[in-house]
C-alpha atoms as one frame of an Amber mdcrd trajectory, in Angstrom:
protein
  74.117  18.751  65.240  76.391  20.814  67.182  78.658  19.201  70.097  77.172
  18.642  73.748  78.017  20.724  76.671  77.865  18.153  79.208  78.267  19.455
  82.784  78.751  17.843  86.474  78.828  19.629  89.974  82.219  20.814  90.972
  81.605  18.594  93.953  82.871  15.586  91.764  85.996  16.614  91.815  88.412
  17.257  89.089  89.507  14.023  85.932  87.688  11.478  84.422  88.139   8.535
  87.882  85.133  10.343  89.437  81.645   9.193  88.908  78.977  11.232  88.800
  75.499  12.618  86.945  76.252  15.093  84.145  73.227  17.084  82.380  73.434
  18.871  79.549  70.747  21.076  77.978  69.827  20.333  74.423  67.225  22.514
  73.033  64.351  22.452  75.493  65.380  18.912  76.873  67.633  17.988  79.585
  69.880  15.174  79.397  71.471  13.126  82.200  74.032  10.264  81.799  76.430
   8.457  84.199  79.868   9.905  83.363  81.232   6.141  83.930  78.842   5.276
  81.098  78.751   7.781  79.138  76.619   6.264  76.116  73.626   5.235  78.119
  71.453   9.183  78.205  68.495  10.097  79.987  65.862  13.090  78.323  63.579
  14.774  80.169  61.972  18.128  80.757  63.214  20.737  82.945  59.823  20.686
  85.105  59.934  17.110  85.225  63.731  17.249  86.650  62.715  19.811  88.993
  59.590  17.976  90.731  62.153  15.102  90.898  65.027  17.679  93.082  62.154
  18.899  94.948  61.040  15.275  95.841  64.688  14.345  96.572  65.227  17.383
  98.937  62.049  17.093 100.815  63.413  13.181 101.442  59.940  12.416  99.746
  61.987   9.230  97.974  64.178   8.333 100.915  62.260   5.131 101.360  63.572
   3.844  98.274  67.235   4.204  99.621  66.370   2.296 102.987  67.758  -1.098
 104.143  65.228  -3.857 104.841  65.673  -5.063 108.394  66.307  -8.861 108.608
């Protein structure tokens, strides 16, 4: 198996301190993996990771981020 080409967004920011999502394509899969745990992957299709941007844009899953009031 040849070596990975795992990539992050340039918004991360340059050396290995910065934590972040990097994908990598590997043949019709998509992998994701934390870069500050690096062994732990993620597979999934590309359509699959693109309903789950849309969602995310549209704020579809913003609920899930909200703080219960007390």
């Amino acid at each position: 198996m040849s070596e990975i080409n795992w990539r992050k967004s340039s918004y991360s920011g340059a050396g290995d301190g910065n934590s972040c999502i990097e994908l990598a394509s590997i043949g019709t899969t998509v992998a994701l993996r934390e870069s500050d745990d690096p062994r732990t992957v993620l597979t999934t299709s590309p359509a699959r990771l693109g309903a789950l941007l849309q969602s995310v844009k549209a704020g579809a899953l913003d609920h899930l981020a909200a703080v219960p009031e007390t």
